[in-house]
GUVEX-275261 format. One line per field, with one value per residue: residue number from 1; residue in three letters; x, y, z of N, C-alpha, C in turn. Coordinates in pm, 1 decimal. Example, Ala and Ser with C-alpha at 12.3 -4.5 7.8 and 13.67 -1.06 7.14 Angstrom:
! GUVEX-275261
seq	c(1,2)
type	c(ALA,SER)
nx	c(1319.0,1285.0)
ny	c(-569.0,-225.0)
nz	c(780.0,708.0)
cax	c(1230.0,1367.0)
cay	c(-450.0,-106.0)
caz	c(780.0,714.0)
cx	c(1320.0,1290.0)
cy	c(-330.0,3.0)
cz	c(780.0,787.0)
//
This chain:
! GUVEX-275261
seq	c(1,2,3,4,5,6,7,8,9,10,11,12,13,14,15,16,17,18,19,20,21,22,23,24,25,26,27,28,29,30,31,32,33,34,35,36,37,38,39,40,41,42,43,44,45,46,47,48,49,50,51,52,53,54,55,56,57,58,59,60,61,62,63,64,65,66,67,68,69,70,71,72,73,74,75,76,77,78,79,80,81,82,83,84,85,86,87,88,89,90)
type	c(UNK,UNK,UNK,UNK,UNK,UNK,UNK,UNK,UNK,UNK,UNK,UNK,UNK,UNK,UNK,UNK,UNK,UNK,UNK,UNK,UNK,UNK,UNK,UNK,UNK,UNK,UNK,UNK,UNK,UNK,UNK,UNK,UNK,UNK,UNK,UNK,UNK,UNK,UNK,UNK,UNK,UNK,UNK,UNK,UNK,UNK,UNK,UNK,UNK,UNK,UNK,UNK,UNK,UNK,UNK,UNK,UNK,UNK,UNK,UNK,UNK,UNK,UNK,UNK,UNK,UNK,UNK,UNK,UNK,UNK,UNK,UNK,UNK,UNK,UNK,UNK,UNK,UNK,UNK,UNK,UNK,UNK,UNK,UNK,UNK,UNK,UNK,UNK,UNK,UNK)
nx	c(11158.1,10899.7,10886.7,10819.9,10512.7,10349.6,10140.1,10221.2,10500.5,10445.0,10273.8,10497.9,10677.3,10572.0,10477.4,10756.8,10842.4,10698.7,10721.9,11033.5,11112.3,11052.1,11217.6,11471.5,11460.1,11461.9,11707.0,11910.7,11849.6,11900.1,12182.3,12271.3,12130.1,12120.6,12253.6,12153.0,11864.5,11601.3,11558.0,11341.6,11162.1,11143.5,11070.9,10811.7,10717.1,10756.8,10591.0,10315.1,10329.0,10331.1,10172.0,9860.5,9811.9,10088.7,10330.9,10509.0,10845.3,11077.8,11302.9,11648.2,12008.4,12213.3,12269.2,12104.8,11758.9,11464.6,11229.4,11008.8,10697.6,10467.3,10192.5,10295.2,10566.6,10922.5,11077.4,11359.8,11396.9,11693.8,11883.5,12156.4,12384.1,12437.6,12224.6,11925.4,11759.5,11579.7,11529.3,11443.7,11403.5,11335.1)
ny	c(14733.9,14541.6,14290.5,13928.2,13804.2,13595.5,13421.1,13400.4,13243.3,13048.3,12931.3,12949.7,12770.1,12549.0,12518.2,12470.6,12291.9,12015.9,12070.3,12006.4,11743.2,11710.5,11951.3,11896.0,11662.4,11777.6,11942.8,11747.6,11667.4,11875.1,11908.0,11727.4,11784.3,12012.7,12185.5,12135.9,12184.8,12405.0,12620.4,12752.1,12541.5,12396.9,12560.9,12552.6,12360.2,12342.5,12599.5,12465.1,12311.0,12446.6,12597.9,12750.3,13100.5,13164.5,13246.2,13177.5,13400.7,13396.7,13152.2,13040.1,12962.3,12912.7,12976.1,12701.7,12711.5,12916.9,13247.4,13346.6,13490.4,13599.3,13768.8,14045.3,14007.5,13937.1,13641.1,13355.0,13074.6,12822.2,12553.9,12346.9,12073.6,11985.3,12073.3,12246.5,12569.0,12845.0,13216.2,13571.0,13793.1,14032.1)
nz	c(11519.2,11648.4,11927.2,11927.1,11974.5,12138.0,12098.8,11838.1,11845.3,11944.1,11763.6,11522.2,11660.5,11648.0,11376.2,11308.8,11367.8,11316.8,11028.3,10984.2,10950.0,10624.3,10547.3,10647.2,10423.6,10182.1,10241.4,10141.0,9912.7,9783.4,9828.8,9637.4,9367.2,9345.9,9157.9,8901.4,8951.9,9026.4,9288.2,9338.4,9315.5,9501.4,9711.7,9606.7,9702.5,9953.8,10091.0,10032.0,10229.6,10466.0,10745.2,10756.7,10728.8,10745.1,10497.7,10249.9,10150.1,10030.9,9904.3,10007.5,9878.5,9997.7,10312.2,10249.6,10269.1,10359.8,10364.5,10598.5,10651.5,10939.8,11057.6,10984.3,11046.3,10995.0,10871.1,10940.7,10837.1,10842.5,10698.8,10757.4,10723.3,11012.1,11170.6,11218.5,11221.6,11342.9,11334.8,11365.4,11128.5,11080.5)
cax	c(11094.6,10814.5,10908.0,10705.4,10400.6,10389.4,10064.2,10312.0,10614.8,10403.0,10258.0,10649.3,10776.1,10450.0,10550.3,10888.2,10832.4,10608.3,10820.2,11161.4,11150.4,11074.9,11321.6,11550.1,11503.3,11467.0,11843.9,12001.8,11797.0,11931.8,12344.4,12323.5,12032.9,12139.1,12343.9,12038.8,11714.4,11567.3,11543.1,11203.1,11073.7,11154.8,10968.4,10661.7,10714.5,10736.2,10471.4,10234.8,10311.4,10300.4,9998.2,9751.9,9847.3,10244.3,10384.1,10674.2,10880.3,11190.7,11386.2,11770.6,12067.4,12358.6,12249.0,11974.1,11644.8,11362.1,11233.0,10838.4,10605.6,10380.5,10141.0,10399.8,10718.9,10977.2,11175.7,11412.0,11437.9,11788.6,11930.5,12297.0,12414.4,12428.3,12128.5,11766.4,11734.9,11453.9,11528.1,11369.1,11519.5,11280.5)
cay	c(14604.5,14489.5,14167.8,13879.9,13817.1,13459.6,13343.3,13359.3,13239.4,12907.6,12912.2,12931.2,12672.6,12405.4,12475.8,12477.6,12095.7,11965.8,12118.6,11944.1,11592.2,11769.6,12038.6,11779.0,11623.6,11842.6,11972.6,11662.5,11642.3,11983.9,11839.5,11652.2,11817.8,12140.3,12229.0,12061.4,12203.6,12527.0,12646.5,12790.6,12439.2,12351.2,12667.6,12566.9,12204.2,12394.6,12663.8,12387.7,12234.9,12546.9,12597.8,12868.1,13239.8,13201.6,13303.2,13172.7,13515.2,13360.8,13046.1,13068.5,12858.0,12941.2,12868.7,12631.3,12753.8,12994.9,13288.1,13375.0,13601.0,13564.0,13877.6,14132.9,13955.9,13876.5,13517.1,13280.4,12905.3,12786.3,12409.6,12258.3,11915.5,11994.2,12184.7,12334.7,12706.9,13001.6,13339.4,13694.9,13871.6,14186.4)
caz	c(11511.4,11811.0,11975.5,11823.7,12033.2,12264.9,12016.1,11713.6,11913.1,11982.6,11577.2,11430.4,11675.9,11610.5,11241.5,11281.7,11425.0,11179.5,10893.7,11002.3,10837.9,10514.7,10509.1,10606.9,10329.8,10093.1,10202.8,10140.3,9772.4,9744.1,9846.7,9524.7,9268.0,9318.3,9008.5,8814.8,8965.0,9052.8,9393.7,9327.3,9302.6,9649.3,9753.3,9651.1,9805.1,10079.9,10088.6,10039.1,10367.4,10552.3,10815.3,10699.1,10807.7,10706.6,10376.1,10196.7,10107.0,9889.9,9912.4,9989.8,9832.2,10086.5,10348.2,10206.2,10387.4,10312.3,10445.8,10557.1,10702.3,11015.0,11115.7,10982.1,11133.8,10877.7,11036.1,10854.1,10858.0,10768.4,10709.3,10712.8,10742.7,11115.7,11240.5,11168.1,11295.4,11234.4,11349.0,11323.7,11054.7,11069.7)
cx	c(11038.3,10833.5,10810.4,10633.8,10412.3,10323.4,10217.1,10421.0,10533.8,10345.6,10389.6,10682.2,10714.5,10509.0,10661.6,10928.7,10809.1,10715.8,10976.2,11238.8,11191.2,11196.8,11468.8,11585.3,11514.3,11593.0,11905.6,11970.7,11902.8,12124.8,12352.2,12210.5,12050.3,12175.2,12242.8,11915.7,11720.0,11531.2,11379.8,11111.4,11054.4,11042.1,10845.0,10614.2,10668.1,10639.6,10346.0,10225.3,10321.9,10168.9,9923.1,9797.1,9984.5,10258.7,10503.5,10726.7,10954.7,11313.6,11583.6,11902.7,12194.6,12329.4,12119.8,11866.3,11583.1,11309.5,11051.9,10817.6,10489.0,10341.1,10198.9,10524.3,10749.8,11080.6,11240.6,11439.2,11561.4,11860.4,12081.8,12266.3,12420.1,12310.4,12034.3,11783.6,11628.4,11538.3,11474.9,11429.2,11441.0,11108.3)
cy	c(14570.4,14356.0,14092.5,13794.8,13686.9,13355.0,13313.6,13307.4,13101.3,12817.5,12870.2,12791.9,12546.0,12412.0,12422.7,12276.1,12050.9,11980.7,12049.5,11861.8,11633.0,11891.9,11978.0,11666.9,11678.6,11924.4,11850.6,11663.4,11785.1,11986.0,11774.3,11676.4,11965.5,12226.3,12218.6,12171.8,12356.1,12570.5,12689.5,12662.2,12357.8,12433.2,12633.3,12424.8,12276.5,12476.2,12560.8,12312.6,12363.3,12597.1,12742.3,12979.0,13236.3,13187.6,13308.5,13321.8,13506.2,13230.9,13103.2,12971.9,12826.6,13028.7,12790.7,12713.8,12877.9,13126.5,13316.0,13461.8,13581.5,13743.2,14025.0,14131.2,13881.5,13754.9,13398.0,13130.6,12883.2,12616.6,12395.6,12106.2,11877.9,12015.4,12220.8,12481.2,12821.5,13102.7,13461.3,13772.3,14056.8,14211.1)
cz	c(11649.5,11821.7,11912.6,11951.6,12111.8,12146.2,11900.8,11691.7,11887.6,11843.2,11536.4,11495.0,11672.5,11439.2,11201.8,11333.9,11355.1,11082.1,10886.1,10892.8,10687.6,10475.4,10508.2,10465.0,10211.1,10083.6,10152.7,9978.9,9738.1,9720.8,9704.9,9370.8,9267.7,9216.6,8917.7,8809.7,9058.5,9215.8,9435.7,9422.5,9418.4,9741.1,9760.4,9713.0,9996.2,10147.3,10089.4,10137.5,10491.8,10623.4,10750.0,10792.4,10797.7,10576.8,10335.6,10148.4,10007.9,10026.8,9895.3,9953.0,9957.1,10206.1,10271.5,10315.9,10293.0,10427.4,10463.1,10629.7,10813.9,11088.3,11092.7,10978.3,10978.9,10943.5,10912.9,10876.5,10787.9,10794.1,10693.9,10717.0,10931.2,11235.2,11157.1,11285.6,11248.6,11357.9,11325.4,11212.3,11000.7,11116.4)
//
């Protein structure tokens, strides 16, 4: 795996700003609609607020969070009740 580039470093973490509020809330919807509703359906809440050139890959239940795609780079956003985090995951 090649380190991920400075441009795409400065893309993820402008998204990863922007994207907050909403993922925020969309865990807490998820704390009490979960049992109910489809994980999918969050996905494409989400994909739809994603800047042009990243690519939802698949939504995750445990931890809540999703994972996408920028230039090749595979990188994961994950939510608790504590914390927002992305990471590289390939």
């Amino acid at each position: 795996m090649k380190p991920t580039n400075a441009a795409d470093l400065k893309r993820i973490n402008a998204m990863f700003s922007t994207i907050q509020g909403l993922l925020q809330n969309l865990w807490a919807r998820w704390q009490d609609e979960g049992k109910y509703e489809n994980i999918d359906d969050y996905g494409k809440v989400i994909a739809k607020n994603l800047p042009k050139g990243f690519k939802l890959s698949r939504m995750t239940k445990r931890p809540f969070g999703f994972e996408f795609s920028i230039n090749g780079g595979l990188y994961a956003i994950k939510a608790t009740g504590q914390y927002l985090s992305w990471k590289r995951v390939s």
